[in-house]
Gaussian input, Z-matrix of N, CA and C with variables (Angstrom, degrees):
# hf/3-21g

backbone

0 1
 N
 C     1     B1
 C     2     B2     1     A1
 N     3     B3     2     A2     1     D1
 C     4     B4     3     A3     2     D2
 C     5     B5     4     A4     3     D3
 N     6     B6     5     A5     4     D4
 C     7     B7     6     A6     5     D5
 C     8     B8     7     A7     6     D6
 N     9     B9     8     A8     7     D7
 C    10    B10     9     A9     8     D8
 C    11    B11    10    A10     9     D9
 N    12    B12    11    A11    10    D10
 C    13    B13    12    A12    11    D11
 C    14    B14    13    A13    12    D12
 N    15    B15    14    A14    13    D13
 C    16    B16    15    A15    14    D14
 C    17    B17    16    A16    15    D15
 N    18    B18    17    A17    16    D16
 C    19    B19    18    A18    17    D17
 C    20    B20    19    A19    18    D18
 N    21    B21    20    A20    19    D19
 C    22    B22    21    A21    20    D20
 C    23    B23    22    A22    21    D21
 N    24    B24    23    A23    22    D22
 C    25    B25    24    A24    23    D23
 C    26    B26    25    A25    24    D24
 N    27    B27    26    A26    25    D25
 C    28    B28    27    A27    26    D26
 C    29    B29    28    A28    27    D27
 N    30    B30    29    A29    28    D28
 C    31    B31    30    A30    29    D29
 C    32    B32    31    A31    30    D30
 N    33    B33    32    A32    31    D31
 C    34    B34    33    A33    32    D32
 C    35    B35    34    A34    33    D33
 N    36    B36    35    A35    34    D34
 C    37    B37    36    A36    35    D35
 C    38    B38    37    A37    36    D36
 N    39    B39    38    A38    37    D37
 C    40    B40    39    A39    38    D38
 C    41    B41    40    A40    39    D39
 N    42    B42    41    A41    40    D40
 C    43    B43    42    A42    41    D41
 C    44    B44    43    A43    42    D42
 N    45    B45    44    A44    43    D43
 C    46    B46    45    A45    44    D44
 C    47    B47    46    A46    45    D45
 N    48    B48    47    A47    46    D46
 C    49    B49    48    A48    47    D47
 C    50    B50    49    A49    48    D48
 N    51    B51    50    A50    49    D49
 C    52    B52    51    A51    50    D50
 C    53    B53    52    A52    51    D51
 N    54    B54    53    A53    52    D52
 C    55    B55    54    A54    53    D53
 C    56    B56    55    A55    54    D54
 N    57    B57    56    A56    55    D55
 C    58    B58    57    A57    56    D56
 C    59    B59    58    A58    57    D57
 N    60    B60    59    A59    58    D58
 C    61    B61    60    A60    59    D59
 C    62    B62    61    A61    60    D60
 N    63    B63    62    A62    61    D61
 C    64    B64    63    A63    62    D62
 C    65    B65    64    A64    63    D63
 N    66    B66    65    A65    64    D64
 C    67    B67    66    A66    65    D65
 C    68    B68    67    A67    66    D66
 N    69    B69    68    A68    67    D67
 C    70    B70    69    A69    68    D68
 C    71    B71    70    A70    69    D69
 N    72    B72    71    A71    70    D70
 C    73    B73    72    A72    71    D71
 C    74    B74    73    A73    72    D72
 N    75    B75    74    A74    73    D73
 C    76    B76    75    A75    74    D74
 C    77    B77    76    A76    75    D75
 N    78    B78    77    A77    76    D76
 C    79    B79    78    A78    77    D77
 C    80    B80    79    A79    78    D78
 N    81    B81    80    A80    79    D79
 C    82    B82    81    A81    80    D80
 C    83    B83    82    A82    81    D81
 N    84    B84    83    A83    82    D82
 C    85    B85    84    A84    83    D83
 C    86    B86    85    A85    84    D84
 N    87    B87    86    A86    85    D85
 C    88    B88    87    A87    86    D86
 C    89    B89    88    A88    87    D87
 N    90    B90    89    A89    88    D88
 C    91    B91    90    A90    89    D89
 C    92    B92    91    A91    90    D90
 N    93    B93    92    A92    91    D91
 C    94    B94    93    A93    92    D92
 C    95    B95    94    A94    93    D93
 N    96    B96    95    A95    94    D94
 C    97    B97    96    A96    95    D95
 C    98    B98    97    A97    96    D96
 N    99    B99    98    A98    97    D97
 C   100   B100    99    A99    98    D98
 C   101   B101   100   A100    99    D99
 N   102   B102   101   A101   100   D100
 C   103   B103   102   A102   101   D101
 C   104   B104   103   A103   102   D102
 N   105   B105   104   A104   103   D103
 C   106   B106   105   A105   104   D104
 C   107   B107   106   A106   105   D105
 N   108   B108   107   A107   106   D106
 C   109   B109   108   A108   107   D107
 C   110   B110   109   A109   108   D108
 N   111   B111   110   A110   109   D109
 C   112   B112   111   A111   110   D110
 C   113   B113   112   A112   111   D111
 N   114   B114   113   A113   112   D112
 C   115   B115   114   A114   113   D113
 C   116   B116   115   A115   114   D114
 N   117   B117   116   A116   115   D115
 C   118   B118   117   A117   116   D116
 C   119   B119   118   A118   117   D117
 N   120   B120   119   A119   118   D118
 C   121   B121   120   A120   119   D119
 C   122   B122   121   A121   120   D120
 N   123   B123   122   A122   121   D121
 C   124   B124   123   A123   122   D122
 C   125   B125   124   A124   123   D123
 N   126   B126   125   A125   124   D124
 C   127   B127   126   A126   125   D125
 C   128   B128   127   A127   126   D126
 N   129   B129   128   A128   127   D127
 C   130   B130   129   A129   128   D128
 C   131   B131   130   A130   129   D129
 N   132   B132   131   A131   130   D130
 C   133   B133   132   A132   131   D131
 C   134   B134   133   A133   132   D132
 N   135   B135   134   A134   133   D133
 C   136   B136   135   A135   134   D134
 C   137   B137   136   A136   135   D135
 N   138   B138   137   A137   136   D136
 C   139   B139   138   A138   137   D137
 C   140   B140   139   A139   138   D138
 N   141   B141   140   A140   139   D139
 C   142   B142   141   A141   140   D140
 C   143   B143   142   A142   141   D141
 N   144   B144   143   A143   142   D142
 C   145   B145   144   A144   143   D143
 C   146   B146   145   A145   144   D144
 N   147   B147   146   A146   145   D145
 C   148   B148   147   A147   146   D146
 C   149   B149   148   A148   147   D147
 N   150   B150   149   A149   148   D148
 C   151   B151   150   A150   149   D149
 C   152   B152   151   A151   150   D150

   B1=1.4394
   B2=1.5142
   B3=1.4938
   B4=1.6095
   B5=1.7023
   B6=2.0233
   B7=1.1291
   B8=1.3035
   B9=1.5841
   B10=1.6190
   B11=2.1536
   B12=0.9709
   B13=1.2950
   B14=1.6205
   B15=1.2261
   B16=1.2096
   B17=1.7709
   B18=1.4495
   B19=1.1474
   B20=1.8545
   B21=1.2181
   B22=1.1943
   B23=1.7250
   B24=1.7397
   B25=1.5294
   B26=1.6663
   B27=1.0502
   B28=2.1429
   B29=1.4326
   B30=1.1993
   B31=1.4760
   B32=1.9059
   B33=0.5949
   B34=1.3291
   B35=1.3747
   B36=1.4674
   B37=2.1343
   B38=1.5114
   B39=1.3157
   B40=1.1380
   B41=1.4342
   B42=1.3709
   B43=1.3965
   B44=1.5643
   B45=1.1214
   B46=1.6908
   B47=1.7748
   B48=1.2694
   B49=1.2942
   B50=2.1257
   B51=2.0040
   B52=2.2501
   B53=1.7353
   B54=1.6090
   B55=1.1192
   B56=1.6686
   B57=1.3453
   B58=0.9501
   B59=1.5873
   B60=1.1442
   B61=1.8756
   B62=1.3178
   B63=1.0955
   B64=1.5353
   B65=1.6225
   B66=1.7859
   B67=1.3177
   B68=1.3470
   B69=1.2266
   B70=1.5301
   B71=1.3009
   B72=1.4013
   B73=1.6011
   B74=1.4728
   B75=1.6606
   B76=1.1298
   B77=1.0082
   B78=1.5994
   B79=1.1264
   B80=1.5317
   B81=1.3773
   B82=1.3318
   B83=1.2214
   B84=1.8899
   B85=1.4265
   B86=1.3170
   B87=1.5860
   B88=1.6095
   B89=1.2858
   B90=1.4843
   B91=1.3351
   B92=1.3922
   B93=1.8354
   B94=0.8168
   B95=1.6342
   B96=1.2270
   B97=1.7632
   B98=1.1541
   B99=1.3162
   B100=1.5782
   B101=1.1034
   B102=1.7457
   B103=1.5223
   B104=2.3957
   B105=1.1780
   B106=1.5795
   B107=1.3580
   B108=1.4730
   B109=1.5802
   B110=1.1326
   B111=1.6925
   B112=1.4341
   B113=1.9795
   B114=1.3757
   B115=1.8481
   B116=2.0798
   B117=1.4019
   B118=1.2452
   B119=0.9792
   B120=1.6141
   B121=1.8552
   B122=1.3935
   B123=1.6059
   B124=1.3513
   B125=1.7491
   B126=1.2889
   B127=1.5073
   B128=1.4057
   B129=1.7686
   B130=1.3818
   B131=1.6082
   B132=1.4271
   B133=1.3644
   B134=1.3358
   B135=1.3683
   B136=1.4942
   B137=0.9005
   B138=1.7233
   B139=1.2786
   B140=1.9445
   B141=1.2609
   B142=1.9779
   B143=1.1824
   B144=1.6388
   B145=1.7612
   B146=1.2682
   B147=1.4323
   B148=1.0948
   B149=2.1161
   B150=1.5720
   B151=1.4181
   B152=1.2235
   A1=107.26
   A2=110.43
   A3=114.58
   A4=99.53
   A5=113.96
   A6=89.07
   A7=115.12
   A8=113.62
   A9=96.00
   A10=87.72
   A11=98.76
   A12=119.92
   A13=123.09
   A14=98.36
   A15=133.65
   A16=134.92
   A17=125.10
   A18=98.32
   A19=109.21
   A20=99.83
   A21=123.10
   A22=101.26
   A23=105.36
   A24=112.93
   A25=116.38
   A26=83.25
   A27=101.26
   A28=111.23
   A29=115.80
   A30=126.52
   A31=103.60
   A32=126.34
   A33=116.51
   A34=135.49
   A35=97.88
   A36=120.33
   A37=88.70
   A38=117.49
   A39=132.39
   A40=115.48
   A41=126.96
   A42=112.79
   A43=101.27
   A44=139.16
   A45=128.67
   A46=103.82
   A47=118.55
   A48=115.50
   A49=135.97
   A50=69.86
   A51=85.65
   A52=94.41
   A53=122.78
   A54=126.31
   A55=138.07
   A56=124.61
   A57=119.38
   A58=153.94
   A59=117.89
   A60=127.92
   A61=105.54
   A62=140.76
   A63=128.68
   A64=103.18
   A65=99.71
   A66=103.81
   A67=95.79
   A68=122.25
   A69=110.48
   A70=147.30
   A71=124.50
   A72=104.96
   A73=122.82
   A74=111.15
   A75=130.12
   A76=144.29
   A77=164.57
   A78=116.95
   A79=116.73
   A80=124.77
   A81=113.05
   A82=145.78
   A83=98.35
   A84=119.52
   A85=127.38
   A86=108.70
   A87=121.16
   A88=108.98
   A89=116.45
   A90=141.97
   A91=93.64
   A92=119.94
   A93=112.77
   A94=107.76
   A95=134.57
   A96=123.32
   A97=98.09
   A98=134.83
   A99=123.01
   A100=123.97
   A101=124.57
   A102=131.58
   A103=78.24
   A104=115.08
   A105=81.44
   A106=98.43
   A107=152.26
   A108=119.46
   A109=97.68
   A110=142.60
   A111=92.72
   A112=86.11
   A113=114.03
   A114=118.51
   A115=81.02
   A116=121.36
   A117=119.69
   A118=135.25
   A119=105.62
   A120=131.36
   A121=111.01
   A122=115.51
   A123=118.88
   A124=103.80
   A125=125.59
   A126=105.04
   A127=110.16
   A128=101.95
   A129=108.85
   A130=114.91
   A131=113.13
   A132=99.04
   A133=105.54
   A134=122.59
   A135=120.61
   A136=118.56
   A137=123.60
   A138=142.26
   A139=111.42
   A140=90.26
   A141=102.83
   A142=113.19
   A143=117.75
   A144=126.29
   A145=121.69
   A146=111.77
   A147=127.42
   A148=113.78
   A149=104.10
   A150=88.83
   A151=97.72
   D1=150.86
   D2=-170.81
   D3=-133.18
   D4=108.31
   D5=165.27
   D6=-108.27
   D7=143.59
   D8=-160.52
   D9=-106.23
   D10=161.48
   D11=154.07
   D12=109.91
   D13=11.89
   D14=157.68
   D15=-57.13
   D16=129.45
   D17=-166.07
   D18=-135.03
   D19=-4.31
   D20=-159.20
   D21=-138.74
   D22=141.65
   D23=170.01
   D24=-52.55
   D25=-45.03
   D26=173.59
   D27=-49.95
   D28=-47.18
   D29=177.64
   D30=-76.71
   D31=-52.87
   D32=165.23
   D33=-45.60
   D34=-28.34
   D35=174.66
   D36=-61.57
   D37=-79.35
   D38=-155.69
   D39=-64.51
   D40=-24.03
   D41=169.40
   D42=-107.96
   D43=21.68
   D44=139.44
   D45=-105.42
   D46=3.64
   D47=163.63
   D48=-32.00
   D49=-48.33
   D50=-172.07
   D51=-49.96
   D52=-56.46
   D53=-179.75
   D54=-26.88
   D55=-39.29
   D56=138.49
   D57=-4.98
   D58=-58.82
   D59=142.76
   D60=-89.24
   D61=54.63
   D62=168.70
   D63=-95.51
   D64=146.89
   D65=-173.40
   D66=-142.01
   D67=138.85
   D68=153.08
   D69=-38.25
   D70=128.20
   D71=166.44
   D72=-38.95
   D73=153.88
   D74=149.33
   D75=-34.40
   D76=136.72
   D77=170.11
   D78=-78.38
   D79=0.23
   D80=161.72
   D81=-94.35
   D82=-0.47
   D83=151.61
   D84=-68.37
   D85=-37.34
   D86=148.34
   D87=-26.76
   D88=-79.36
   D89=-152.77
   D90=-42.85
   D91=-66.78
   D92=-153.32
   D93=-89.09
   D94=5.26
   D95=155.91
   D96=-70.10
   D97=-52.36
   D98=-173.57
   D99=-47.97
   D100=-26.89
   D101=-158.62
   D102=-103.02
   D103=-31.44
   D104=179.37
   D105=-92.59
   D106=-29.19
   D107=175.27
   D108=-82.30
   D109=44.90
   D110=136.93
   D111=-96.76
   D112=-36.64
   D113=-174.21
   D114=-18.70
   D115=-71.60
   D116=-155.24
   D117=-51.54
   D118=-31.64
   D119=176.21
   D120=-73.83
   D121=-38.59
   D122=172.98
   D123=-61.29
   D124=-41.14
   D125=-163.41
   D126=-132.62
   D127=45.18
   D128=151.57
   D129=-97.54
   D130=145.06
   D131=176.80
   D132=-124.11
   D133=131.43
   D134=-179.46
   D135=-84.09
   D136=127.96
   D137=-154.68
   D138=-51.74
   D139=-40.55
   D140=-179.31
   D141=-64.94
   D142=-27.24
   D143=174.86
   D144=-65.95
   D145=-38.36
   D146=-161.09
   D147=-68.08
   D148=132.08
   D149=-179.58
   D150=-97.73

């Protein structure tokens, strides 16, 4: 990962800061991103398909 815009060590604490309590998903937090991208894949329509 690249965060750019940073200029200072201090600035770097604080925006890898959130990380700290990080935990993995669930598997039923899994579950449920999987059940909305597919909701999303079903009702995207790609512009080139379209008649």
């Amino acid at each position: 990962m690249v965060l750019s815009g940073m200029s200072t060590p201090e600035q770097a604490q604080d925006n890898t800061s959130y990380m700290k309590e990080f935990r993995p998903l669930s598997e039923e937090e899994k579950a449920l991103l999987e059940q909305a991208a597919d909701v999303i894949r079903r009702n995207m329509a790609i512009g080139c398909t379209i008649i």
